[in-house]
N, CA, C and O atoms as a GROMACS GRO file, in nm:
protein
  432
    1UNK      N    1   0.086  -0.118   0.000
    1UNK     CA    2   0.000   0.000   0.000
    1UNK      C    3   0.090   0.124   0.000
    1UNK      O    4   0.161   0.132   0.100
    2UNK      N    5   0.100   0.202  -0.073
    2UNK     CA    6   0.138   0.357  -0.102
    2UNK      C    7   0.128   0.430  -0.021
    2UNK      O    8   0.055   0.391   0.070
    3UNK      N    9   0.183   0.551  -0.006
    3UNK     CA   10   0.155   0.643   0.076
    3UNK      C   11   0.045   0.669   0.094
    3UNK      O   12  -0.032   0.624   0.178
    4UNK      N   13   0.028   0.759   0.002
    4UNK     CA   14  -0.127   0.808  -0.084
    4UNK      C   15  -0.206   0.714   0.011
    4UNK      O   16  -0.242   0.719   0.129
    5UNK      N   17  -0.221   0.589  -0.136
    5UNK     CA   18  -0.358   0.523  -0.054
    5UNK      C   19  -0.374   0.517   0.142
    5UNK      O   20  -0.478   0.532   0.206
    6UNK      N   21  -0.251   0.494   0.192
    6UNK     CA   22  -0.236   0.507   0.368
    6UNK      C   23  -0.330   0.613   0.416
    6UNK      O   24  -0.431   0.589   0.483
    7UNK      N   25  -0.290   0.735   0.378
    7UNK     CA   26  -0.337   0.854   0.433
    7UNK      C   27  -0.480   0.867   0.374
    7UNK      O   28  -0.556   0.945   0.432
    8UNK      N   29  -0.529   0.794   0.256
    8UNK     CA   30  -0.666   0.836   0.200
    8UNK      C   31  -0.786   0.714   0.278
    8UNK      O   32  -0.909   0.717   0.276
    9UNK      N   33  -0.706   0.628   0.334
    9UNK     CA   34  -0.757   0.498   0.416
    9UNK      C   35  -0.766   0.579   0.532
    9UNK      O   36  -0.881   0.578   0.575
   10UNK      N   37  -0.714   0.624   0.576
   10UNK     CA   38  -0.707   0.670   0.717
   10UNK      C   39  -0.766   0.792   0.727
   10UNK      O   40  -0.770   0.818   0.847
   11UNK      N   41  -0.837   0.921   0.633
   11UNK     CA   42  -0.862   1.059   0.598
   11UNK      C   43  -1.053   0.986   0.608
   11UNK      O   44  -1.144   1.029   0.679
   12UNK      N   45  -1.058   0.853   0.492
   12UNK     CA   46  -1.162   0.816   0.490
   12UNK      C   47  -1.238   0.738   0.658
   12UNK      O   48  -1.360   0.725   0.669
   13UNK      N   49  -1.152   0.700   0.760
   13UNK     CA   50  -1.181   0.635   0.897
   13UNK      C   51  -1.209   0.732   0.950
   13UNK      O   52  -1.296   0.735   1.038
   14UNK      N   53  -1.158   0.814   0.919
   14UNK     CA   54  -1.151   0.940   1.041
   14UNK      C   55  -1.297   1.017   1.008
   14UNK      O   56  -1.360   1.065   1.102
   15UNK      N   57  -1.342   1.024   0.885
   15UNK     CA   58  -1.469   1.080   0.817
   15UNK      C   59  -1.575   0.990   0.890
   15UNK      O   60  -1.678   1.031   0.943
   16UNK      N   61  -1.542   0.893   0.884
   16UNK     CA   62  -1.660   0.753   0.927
   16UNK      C   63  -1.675   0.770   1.087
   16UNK      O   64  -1.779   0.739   1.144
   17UNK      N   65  -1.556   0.823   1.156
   17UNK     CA   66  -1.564   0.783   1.289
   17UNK      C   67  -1.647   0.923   1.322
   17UNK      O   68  -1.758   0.912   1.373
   18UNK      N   69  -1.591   1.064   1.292
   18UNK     CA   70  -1.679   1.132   1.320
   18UNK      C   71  -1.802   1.165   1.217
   18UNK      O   72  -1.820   1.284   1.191
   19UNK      N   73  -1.899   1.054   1.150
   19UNK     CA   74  -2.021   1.051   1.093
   19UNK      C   75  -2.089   0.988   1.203
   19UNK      O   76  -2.200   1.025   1.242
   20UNK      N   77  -2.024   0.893   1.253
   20UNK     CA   78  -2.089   0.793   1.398
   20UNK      C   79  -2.116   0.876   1.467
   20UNK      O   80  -2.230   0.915   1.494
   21UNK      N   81  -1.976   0.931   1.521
   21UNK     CA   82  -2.026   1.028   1.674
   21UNK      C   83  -2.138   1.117   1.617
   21UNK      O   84  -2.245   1.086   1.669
   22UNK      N   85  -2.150   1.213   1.531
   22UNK     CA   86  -2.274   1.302   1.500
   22UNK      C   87  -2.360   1.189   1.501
   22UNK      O   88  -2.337   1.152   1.616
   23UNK      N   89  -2.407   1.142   1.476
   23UNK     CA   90  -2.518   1.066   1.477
   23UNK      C   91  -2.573   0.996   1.622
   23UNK      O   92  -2.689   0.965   1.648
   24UNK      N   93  -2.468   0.982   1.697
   24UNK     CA   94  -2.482   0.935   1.837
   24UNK      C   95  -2.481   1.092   1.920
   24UNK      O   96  -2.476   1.094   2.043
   25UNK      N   97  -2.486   1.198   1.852
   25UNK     CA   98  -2.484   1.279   1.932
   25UNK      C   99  -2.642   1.338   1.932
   25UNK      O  100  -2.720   1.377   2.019
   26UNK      N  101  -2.644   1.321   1.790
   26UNK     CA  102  -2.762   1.384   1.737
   26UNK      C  103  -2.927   1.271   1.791
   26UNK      O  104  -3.046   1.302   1.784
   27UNK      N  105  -2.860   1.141   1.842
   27UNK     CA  106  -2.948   1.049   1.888
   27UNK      C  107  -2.962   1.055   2.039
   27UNK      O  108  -3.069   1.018   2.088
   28UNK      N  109  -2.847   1.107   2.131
   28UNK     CA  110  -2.864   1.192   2.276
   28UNK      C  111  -2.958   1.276   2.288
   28UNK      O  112  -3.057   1.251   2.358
   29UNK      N  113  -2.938   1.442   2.194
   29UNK     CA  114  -3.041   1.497   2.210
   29UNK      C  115  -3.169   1.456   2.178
   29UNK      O  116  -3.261   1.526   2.220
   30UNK      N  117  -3.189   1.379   2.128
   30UNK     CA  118  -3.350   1.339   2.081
   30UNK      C  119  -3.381   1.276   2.190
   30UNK      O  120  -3.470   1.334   2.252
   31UNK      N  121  -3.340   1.175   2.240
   31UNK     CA  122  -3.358   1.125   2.328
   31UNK      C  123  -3.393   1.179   2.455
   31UNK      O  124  -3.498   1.157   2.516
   32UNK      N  125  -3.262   1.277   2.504
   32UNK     CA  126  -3.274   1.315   2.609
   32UNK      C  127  -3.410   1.402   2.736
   32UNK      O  128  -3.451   1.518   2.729
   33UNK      N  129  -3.436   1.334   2.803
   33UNK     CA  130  -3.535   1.416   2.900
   33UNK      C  131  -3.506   1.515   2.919
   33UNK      O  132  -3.443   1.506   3.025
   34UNK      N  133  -3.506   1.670   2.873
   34UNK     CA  134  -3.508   1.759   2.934
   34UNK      C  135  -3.595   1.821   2.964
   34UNK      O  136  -3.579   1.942   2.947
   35UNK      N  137  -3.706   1.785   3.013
   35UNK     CA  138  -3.848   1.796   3.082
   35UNK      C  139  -3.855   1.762   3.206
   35UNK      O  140  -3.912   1.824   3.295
   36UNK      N  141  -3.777   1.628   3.217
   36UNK     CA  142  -3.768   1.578   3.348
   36UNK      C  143  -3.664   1.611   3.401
   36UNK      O  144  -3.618   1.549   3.497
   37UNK      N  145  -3.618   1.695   3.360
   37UNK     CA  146  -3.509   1.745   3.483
   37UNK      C  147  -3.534   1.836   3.590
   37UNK      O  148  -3.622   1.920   3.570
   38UNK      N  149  -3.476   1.835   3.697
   38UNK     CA  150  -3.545   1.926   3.826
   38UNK      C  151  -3.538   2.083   3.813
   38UNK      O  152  -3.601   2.160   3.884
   39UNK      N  153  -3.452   2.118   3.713
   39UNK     CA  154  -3.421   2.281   3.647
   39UNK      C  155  -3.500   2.292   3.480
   39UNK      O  156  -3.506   2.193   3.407
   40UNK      N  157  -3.539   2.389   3.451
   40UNK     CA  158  -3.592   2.404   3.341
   40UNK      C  159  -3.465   2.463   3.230
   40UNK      O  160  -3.385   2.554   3.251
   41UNK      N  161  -3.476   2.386   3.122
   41UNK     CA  162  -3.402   2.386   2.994
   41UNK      C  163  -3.436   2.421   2.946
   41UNK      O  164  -3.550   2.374   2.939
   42UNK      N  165  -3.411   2.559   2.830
   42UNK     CA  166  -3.451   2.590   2.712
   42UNK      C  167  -3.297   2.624   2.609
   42UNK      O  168  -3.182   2.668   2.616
   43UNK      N  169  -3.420   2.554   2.501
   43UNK     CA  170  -3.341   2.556   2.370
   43UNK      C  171  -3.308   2.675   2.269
   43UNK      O  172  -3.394   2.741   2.210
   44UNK      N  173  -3.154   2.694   2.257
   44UNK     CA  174  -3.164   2.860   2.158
   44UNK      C  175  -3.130   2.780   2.055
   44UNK      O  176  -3.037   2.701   2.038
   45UNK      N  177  -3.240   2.822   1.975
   45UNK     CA  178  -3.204   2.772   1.827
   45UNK      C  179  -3.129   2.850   1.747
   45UNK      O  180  -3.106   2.794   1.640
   46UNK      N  181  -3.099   2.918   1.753
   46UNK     CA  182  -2.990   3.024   1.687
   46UNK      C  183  -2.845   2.966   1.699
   46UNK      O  184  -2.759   2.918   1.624
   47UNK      N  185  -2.865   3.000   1.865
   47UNK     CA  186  -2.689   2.934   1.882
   47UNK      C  187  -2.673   2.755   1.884
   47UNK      O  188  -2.565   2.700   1.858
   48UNK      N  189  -2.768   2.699   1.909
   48UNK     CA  190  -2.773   2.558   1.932
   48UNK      C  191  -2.672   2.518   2.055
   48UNK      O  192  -2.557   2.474   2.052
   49UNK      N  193  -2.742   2.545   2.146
   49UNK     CA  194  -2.744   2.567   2.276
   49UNK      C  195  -2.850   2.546   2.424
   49UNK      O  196  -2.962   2.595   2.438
   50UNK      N  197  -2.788   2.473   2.506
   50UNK     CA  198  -2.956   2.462   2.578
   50UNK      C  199  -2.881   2.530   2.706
   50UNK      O  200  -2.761   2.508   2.723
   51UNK      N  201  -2.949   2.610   2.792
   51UNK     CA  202  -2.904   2.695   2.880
   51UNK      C  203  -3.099   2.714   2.991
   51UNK      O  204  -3.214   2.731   2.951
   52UNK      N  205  -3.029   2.698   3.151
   52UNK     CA  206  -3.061   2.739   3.286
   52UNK      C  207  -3.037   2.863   3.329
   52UNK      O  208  -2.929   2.918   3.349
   53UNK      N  209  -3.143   2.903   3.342
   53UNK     CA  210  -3.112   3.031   3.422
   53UNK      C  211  -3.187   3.006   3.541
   53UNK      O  212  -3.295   2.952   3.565
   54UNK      N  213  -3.064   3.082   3.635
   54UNK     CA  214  -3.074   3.055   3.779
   54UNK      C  215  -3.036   3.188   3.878
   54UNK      O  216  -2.972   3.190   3.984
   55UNK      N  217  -3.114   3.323   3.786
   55UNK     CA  218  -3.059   3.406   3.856
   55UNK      C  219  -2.992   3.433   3.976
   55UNK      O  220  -3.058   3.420   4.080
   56UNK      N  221  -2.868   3.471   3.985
   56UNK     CA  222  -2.832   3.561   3.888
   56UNK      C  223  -2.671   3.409   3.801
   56UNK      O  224  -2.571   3.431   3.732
   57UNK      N  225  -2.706   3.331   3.834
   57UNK     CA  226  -2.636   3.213   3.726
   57UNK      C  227  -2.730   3.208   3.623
   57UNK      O  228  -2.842   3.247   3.589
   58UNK      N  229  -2.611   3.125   3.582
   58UNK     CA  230  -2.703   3.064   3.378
   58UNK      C  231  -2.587   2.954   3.395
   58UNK      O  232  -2.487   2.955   3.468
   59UNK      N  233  -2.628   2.868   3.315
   59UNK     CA  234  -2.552   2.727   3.304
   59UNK      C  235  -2.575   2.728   3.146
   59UNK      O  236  -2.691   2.745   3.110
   60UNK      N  237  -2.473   2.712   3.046
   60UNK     CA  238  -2.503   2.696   2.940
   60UNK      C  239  -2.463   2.561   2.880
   60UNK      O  240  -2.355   2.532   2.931
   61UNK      N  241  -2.502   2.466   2.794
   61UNK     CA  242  -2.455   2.333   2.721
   61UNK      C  243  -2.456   2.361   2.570
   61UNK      O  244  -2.532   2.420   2.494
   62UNK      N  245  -2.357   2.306   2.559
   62UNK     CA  246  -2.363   2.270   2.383
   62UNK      C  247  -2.252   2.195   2.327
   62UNK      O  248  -2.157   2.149   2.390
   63UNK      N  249  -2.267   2.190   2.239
   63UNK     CA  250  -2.204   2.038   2.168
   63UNK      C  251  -2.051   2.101   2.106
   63UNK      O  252  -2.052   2.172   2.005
   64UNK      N  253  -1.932   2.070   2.172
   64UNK     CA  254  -1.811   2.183   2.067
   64UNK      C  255  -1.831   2.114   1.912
   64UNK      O  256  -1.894   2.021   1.862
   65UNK      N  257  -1.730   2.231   1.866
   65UNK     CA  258  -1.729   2.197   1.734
   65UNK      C  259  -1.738   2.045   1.685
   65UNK      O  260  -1.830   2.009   1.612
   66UNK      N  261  -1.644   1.960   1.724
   66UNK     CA  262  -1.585   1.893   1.697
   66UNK      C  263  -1.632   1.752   1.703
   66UNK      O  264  -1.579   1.658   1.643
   67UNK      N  265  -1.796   1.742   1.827
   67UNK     CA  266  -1.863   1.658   1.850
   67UNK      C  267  -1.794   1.592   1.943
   67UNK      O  268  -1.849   1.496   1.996
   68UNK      N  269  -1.652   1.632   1.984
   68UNK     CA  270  -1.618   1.500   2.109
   68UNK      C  271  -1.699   1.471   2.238
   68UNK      O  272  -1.729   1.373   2.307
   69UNK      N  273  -1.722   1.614   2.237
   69UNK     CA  274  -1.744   1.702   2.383
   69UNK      C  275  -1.858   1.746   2.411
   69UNK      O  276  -1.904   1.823   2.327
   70UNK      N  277  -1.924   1.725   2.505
   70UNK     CA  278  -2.031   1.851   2.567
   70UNK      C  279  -1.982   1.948   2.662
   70UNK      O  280  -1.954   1.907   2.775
   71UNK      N  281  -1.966   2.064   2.636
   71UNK     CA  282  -1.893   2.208   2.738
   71UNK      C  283  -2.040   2.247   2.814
   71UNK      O  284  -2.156   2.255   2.774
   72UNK      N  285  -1.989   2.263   2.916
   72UNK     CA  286  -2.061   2.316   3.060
   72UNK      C  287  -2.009   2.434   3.074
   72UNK      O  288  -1.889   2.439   3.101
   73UNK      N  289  -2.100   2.581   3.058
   73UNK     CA  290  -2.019   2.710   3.119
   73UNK      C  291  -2.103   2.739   3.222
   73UNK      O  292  -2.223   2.722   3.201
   74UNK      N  293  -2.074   2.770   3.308
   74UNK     CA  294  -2.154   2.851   3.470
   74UNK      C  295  -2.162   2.934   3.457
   74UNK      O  296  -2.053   2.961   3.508
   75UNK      N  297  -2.210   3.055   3.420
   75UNK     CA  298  -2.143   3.196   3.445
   75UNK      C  299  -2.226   3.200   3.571
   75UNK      O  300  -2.320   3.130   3.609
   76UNK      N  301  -2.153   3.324   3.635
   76UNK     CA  302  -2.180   3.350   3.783
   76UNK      C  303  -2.178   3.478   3.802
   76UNK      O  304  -2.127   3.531   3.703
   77UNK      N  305  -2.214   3.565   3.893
   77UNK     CA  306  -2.199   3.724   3.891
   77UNK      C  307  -2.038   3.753   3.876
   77UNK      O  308  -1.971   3.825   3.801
   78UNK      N  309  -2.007   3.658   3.988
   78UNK     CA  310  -1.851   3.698   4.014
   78UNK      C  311  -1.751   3.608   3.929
   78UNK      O  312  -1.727   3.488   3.941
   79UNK      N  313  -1.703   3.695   3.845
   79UNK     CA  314  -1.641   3.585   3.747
   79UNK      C  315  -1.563   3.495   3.804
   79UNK      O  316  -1.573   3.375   3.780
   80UNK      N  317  -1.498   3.533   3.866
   80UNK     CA  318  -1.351   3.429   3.950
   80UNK      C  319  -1.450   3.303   3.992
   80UNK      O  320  -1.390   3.200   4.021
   81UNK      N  321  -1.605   3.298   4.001
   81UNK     CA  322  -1.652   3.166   4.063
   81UNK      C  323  -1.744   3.059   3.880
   81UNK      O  324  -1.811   2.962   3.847
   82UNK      N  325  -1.673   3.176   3.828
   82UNK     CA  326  -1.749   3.063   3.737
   82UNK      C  327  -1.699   2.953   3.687
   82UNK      O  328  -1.615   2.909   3.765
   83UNK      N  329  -1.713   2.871   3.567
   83UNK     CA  330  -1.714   2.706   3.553
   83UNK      C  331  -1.684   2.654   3.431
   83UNK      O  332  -1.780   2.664   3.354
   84UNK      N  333  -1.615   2.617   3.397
   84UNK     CA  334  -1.628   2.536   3.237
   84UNK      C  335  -1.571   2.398   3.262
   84UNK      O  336  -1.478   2.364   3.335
   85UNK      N  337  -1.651   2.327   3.186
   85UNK     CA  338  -1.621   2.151   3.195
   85UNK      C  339  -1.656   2.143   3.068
   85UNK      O  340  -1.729   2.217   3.002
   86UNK      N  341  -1.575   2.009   3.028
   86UNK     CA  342  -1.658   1.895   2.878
   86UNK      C  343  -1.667   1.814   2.954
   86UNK      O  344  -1.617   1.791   3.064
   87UNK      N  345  -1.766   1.745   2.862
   87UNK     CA  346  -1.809   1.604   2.950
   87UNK      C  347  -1.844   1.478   2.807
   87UNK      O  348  -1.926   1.512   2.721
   88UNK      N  349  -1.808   1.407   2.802
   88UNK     CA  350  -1.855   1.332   2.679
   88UNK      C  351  -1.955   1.278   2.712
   88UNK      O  352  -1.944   1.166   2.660
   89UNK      N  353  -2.054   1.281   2.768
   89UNK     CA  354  -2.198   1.203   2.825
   89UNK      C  355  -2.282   1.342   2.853
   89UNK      O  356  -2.259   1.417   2.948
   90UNK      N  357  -2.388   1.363   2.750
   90UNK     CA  358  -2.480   1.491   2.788
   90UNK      C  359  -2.542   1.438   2.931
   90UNK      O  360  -2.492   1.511   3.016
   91UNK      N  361  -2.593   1.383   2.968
   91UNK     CA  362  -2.643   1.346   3.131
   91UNK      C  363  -2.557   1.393   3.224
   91UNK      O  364  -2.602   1.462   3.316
   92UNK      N  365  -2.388   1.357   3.213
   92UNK     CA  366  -2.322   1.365   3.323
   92UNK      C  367  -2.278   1.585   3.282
   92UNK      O  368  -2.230   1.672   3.356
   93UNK      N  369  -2.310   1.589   3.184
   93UNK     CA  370  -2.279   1.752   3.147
   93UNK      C  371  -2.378   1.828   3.260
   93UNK      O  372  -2.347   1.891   3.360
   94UNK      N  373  -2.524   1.792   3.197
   94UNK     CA  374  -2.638   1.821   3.310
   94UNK      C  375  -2.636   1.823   3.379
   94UNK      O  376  -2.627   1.937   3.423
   95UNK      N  377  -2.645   1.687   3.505
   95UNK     CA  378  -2.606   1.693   3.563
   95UNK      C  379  -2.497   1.765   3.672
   95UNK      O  380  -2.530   1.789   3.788
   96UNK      N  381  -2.385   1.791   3.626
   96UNK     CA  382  -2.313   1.901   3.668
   96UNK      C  383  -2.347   2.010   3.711
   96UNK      O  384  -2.340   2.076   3.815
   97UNK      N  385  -2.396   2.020   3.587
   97UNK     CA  386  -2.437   2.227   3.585
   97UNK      C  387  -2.575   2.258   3.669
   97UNK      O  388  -2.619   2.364   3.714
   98UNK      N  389  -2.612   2.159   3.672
   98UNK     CA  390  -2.765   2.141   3.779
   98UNK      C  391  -2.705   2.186   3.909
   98UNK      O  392  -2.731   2.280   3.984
   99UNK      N  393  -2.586   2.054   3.912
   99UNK     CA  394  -2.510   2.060   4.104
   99UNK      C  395  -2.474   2.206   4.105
   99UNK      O  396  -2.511   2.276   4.199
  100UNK      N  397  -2.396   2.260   3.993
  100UNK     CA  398  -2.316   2.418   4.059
  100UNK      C  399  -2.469   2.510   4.056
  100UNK      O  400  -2.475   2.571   4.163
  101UNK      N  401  -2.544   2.529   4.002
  101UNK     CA  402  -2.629   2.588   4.000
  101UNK      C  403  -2.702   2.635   4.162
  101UNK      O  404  -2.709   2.735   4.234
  102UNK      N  405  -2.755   2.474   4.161
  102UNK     CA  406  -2.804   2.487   4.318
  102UNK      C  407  -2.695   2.499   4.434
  102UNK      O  408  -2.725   2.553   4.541
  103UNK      N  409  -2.573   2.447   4.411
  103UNK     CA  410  -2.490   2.462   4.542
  103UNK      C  411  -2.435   2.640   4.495
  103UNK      O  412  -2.353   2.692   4.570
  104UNK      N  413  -2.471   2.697   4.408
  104UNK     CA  414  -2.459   2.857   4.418
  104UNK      C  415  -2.581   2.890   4.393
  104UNK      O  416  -2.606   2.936   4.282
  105UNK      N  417  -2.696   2.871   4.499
  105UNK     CA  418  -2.796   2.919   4.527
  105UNK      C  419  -2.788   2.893   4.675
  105UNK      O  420  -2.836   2.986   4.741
  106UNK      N  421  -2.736   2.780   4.753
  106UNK     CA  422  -2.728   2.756   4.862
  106UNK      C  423  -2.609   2.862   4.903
  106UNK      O  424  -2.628   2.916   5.012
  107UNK      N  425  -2.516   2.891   4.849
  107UNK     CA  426  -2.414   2.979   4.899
  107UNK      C  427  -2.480   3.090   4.936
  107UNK      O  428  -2.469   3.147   5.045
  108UNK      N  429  -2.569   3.128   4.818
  108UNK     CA  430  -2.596   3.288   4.820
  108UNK      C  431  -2.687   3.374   4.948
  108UNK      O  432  -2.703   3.496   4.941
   0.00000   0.00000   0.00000
């Protein structure tokens, strides 16, 4: 096998592997309960983004570019307390941003 063909074998896996993940990502959100969660979720369709507000927090989710990842941002009044995580499991992303949410409501 050639160079060429090496790198066009491997250009073509790499296409396939992230066609899977979108599709397993894109089969999370469908799936996912965000009704039943104990915080209310809404969806920005603009940014494609689902975000809590918890005055004076917001918890934001969304999918990075790249599909590996789900990013968790906290923002908080006071910046020095806010939050960013990935999480490769949207549940365990949620989850998260649920916990800082309420344990900075219990602080406040």
């Amino acid at each position: 096998m050639t160079e060429a063909e090496k790198q066009a074998r491997d250009d073509a896996l790499g296409r396939v592997c992230c066609l899977l993940l979108q599709i397993g990502r894109e089969r999370d959100l469908r799936e996912f309960k965000w009704t039943w969660r104990p915080m209310t979720w809404v969806k920005d369709e603009t940014r494609n983004l689902w975000a809590c507000d918890r005055p004076p927090d917001r918890a934001v989710i969304f999918l990075k570019q790249d599909a590996w990842h789900w990013e968790v941002c906290i923002d908080r009044r006071v910046p020095a307390k806010s939050a960013v995580r990935r999480f490769f499991r949207l549940d365990e992303a949620v989850a998260w941003a649920e916990e800082h949410l309420t344990a900075s409501a219990i602080d406040a």
